[in-house]
C-alpha positions as CSV (number, residue, x, y, z in Angstrom):
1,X,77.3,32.7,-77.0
2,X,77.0,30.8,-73.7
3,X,76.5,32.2,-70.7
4,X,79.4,30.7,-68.7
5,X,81.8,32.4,-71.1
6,X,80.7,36.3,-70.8
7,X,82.7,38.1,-68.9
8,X,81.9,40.0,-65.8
9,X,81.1,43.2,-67.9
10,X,79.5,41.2,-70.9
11,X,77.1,39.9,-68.2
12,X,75.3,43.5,-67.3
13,X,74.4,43.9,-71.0
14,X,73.0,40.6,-71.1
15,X,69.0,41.2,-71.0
16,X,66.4,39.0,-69.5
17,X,63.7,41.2,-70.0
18,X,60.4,40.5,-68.0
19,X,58.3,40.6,-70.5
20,X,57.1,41.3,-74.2
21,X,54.3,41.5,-75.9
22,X,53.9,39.9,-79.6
23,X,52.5,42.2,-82.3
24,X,52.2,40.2,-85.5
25,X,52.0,41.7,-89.0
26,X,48.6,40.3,-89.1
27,X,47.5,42.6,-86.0
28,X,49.2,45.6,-87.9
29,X,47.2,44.8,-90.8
30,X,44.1,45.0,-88.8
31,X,44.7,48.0,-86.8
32,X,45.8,49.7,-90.3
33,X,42.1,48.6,-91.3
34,X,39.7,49.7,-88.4
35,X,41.5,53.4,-88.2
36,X,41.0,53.6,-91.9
37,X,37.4,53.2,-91.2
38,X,37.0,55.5,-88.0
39,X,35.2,52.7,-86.0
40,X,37.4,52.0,-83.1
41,X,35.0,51.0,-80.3
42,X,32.8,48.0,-80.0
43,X,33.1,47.1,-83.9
44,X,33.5,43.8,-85.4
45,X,37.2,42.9,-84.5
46,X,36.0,43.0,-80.6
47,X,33.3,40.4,-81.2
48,X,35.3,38.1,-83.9
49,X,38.0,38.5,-80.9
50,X,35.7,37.5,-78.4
51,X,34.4,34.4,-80.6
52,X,38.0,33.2,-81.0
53,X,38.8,33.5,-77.7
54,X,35.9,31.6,-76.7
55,X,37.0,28.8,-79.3
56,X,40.7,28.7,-77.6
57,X,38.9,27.4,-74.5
58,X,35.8,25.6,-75.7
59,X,33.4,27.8,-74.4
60,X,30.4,29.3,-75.4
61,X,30.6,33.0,-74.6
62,X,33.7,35.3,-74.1
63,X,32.7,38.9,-73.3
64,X,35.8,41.4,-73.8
65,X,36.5,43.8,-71.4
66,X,39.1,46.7,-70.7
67,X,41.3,44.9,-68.3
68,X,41.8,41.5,-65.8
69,X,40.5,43.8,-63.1
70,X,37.5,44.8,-64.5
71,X,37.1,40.8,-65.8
72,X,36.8,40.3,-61.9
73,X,34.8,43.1,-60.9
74,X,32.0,42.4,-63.7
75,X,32.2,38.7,-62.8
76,X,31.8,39.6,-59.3
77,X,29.0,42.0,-60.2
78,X,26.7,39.0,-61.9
79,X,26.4,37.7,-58.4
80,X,23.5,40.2,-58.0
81,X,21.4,38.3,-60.4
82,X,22.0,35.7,-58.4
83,X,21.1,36.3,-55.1
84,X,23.6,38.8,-53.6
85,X,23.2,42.3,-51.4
86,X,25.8,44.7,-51.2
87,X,28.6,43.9,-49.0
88,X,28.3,39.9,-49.3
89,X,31.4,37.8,-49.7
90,X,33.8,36.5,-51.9
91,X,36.5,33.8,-51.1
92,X,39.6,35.1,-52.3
93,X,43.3,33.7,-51.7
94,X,45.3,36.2,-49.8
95,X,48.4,36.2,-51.7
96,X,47.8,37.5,-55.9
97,X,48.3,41.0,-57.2
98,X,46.0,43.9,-55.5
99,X,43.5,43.6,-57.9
100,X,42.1,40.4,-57.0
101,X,40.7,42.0,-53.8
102,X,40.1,45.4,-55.6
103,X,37.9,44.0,-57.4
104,X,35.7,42.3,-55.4
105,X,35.5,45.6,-53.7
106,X,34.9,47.7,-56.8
107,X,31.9,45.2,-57.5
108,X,30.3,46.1,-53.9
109,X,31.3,43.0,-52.4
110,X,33.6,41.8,-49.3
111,X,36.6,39.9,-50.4
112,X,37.1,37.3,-47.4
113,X,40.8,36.0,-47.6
114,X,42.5,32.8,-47.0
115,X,46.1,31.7,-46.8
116,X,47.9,30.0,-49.5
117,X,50.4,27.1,-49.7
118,X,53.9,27.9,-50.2
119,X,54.5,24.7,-52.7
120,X,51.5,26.1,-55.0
121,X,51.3,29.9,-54.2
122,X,47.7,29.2,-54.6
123,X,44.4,29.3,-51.7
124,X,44.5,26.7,-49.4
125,X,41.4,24.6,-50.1
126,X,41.9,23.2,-46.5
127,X,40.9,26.8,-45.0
128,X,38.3,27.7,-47.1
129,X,35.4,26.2,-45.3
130,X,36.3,27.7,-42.1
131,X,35.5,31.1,-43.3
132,X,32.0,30.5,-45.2
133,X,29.2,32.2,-43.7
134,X,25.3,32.7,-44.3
135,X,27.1,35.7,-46.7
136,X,29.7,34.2,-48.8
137,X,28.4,34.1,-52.4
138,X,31.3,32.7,-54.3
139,X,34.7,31.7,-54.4
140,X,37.3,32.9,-56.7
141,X,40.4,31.2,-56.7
142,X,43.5,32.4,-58.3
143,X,46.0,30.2,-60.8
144,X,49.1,32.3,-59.6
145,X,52.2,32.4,-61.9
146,X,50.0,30.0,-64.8
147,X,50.0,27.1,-61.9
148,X,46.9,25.4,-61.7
149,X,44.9,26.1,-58.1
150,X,43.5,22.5,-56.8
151,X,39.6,22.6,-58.4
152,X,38.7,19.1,-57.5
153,X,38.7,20.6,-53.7
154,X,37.4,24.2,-54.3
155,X,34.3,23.2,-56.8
156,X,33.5,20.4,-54.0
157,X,33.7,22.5,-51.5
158,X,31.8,25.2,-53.7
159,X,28.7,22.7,-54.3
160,X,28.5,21.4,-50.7
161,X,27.5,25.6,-49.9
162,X,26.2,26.1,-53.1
163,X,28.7,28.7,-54.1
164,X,29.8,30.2,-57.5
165,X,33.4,29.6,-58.6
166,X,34.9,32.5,-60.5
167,X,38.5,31.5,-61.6
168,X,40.7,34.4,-61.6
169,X,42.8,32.9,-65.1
170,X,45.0,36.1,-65.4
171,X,48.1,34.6,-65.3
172,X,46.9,30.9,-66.2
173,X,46.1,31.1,-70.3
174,X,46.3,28.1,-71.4
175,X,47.0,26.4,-68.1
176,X,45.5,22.9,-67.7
177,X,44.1,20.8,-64.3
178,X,43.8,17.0,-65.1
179,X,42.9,17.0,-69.1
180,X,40.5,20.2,-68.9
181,X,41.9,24.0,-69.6
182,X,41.8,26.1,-66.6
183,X,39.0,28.8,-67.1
184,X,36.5,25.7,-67.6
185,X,36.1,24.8,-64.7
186,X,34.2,27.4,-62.8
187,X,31.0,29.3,-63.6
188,X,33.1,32.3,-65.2
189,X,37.1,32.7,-65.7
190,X,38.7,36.1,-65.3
191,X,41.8,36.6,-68.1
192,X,43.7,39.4,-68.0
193,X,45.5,40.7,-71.2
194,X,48.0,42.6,-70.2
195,X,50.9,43.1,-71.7
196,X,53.4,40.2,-70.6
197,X,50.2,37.8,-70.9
198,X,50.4,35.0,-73.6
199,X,47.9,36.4,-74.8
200,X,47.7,40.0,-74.8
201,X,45.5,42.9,-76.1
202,X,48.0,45.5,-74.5
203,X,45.4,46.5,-72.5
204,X,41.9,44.6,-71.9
205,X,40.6,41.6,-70.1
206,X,38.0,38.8,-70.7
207,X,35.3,37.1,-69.4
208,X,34.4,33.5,-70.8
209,X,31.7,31.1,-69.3
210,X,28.8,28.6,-70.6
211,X,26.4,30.4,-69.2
212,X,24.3,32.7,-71.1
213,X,22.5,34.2,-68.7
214,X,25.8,35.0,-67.0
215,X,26.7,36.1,-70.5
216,X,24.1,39.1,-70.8
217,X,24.7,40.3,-67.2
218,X,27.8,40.8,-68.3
219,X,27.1,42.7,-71.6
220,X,25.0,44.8,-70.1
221,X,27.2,45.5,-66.8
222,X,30.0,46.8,-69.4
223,X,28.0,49.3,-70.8
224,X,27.0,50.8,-67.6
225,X,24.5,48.3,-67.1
226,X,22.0,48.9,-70.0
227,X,19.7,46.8,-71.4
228,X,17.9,47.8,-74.2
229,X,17.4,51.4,-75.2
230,X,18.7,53.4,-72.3
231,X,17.2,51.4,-69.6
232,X,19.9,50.6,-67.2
233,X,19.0,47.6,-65.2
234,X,22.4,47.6,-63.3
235,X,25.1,49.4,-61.5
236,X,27.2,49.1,-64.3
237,X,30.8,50.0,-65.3
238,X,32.7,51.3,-68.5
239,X,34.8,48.8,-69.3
240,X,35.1,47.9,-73.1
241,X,37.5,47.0,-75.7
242,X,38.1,48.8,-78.5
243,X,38.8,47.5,-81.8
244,X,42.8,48.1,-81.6
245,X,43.6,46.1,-78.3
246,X,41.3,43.4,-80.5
247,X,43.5,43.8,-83.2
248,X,46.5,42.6,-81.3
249,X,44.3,40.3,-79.2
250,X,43.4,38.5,-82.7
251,X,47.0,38.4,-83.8
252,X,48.1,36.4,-80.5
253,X,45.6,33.9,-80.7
254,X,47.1,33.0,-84.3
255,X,50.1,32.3,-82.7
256,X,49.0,31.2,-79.2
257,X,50.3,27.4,-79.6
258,X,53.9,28.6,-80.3
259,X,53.6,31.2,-77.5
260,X,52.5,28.6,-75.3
261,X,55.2,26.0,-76.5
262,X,57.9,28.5,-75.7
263,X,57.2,29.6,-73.1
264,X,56.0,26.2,-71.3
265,X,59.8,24.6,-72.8
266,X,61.5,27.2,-71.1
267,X,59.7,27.2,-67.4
268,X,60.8,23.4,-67.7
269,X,64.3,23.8,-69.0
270,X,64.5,26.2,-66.0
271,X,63.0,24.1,-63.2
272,X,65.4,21.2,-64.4
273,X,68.6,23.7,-64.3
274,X,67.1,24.8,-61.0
275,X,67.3,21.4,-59.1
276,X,70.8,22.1,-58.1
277,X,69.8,25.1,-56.7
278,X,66.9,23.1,-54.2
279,X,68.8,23.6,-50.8
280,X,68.1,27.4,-50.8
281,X,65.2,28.0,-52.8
282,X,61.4,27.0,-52.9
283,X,60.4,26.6,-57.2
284,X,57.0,25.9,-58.2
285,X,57.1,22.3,-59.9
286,X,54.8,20.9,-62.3
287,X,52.4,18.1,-60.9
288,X,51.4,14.8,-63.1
289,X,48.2,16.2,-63.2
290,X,48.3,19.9,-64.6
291,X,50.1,21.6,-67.1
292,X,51.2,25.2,-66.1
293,X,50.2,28.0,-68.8
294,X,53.5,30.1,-67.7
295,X,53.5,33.7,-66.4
296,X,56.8,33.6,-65.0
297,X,59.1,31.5,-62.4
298,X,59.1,32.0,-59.0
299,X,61.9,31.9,-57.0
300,X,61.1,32.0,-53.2
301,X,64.4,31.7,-50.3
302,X,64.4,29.2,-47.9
303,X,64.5,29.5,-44.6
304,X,67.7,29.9,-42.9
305,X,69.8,30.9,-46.1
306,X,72.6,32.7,-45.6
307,X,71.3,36.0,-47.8
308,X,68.4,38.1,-47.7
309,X,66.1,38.3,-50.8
310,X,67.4,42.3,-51.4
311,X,71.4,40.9,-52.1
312,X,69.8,38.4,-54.2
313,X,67.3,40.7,-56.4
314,X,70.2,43.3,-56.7
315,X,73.2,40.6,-58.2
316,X,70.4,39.2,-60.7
317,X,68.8,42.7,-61.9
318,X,73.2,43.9,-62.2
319,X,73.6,40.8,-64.2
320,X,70.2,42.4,-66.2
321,X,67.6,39.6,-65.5
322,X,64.5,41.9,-64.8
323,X,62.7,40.4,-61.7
324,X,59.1,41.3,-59.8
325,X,58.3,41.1,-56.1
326,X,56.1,38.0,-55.7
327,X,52.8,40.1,-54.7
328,X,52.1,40.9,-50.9
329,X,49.8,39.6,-48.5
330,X,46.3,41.9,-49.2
331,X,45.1,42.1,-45.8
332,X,47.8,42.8,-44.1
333,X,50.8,43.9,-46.1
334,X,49.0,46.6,-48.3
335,X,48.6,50.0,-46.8
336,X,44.9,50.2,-48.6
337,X,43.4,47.6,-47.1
338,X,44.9,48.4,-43.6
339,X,41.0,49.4,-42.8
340,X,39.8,45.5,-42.3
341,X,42.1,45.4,-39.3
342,X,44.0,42.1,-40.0
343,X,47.6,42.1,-38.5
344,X,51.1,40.8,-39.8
345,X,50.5,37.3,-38.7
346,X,47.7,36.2,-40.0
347,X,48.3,35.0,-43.5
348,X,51.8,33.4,-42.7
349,X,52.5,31.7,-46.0
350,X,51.2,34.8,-47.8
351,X,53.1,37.2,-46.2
352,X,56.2,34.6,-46.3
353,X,56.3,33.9,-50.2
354,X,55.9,38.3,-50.5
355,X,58.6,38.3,-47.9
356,X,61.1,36.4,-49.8
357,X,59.8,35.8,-52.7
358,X,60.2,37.1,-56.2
359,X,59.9,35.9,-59.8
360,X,61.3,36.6,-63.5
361,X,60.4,36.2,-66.9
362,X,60.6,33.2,-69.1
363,X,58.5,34.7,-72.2
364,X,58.4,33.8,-75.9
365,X,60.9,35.7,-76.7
366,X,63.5,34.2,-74.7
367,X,65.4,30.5,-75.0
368,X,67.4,28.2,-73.8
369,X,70.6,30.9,-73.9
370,X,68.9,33.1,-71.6
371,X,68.0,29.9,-69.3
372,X,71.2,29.1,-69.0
373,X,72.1,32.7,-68.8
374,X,69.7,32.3,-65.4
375,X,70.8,29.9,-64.3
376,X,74.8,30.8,-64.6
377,X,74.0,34.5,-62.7
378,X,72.6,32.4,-59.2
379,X,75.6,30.3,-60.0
380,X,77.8,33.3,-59.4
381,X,75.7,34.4,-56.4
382,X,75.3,31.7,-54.4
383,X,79.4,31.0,-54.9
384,X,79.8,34.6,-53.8
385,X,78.1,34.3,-50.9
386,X,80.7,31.0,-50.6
387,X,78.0,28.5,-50.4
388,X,78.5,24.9,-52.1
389,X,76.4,24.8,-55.9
């Protein structure tokens, strides 16, 4: 059925769901198996999961974790064997879900934030040497939306201080930055694998990296820092998988290339049906140099537009395409972190892209129908607000 030829009440049962999460009959299969044997935590589906994982991305060690915010807190955490005190820094863009910066916090440490650039959503490596000081440890840049941050800057600027690069991946699996896969680049790589993810445990998170000292500090900081016997070495956390979220983890990774393929042929499609659509919205495009690993599209007004983002959110979500605010600002449009004393103003690219900005899904188990679907609903909004398509 195409989308130009559903009527106005067709349209609101039309679904463009955000996202899904792929549960293949191999997964079942396993899941069936580790609940008939009563060993649900830490077992051997969690470390064959964590060995595949580590294949995907042609690393050496992938340490699985119980979510992408506890992939960035542990990461953070290894800084300790490395030289940092409580309360030392970590670069982090401004603009990324909350749990960017609450991590860095939950590991003891000072996230330090810096602005974005509206064409990449990403941390603007132009601004990140400005705010280095005898206590920044690290830099963690984030690949927002699956679209690569620019590493050749940040790991430049990152050896010039002698810094470590965590890359905060969560949205970015399978993402790629001039021939090498994003997570590679840095000393560790956050994933998240939440549901919505390519690839997804339900629940969980990952850690991946080449190095293996960083490797056992983060084995042990899991398991509430032990190492050994009950000797506990480190301020540790609880933060394991269990051998059902690995189940499902196992079962996407089977079928990561297709998920992948998807969902990368329908962020395309979309940008290409999008182009007409240029003189009131800002889209993420893909660059000669990267491949995106798609979370979503973002859709972000322009300035001067003749609508405010609410009309526009409300006509799309009526027509049913399901849509998320594009994140906020940390410092200084998130209620929690009012304590640090930044004010509106400070992060203006940030604070613009949450402002007006929002994005939707363009997961595996969606096509070129529902693109066109899309792209047919701002159609009908912009030519209700009488502006020229």
């Amino acid at each position: 059925m195409k989308s130009e030829n559903l009527s106005i009440e067709a349209k609101t049962k039309f679904k463009v769901p955000f996202g899904t999460v792929s549960i293949t009959d191999e997964a079942r299969r396993l899941i069936d198996e580790a609940l008939d044997k009563k060993m649900v935590t830490r077992g051997k589906l969690v470390a064959e999961f964590e060995r595949q994982f580590a294949k995907l991305f042609g690393v050496k060690e992938g340490i699985a974790l119980s979510s992408g915010t506890d992939a960035d807190a542990l990461a953070c955490a290894v800084l300790y064997d490395h030289g940092a005190k409580r309360g030392d820094e970590v670069i982090v863009p401004a603009l990324s879900f909350v749990a960017t910066g609450n991590a860095v916090f939950q590991a003891g440490l000072t996230p330090v934030f810096v602005d974005v650039t509206r064409d990449t959503l990403n941390i603007d490596p132009k601004k990140i040497e400005k705010v280095i000081t005898k206590r920044t440890r690290a830099i963690m840049p984030v690949h927002l939306m699956g679209k690569p941050a620019d590493m050749d800057a940040i790991l430049s600027i990152a050896k010039k201080h002698k810094l470590i690069v965590i890359e905060d991946a969560a949205e970015a699996h399978g993402a790629e930055y001039k021939g090498k896969k994003i997570g590679t680049m840095g000393d560790m790589a956050a994933f998240s694998l939440y549901a919505a993810h390519i690839v997804t445990t339900i629940e969980g998170g990952i850690t991946i990296t080449n190095n293996p000292q960083m490797a056992e500090s983060l084995r042990s900081l899991r398991n509430h820092g032990i190492e050994g016997k009950f000797t506990f070495k480190r301020i540790g956390f609880s933060a394991k998988m269990n051998e059902l979220e690995a189940a499902v983890g196992l079962g996407n990774i089977k079928i990561f290339s297709q998920i992948l393929e998807r969902r990368r042929k329908n962020l395309l499609y979309l940008i290409k049906k999008f182009k007409k659509f240029e003189p009131y919205f800002y889209i993420l495009k893909e660059e000669a140099h990267e491949k995106f690993g798609p979370h979503a599209f973002s859709i972000i007004l322009k300035e001067k537009v003749k609508f405010t983002k609410d009309e526009f959110v409300n006509f799309i979500e009526t027509a049913g395409v399901d849509s998320r605010n594009i994140f906020y600002s940390m410092p200084t449009q998130c209620p929690s972190y009012s304590f640090l004393g930044y004010k509106l103003g400070d992060f203006p690219e940030a604070e613009y892209c949450s402002d007006y900005g929002c994005h939707i899904g363009i997961h595996q188990d969606l096509n070129e129908e529902h693109m066109d679907y899309i792209t047919q609903v701002v159609d009908d909004f912009l030519k209700s607000k009488k502006l020229k398509v």
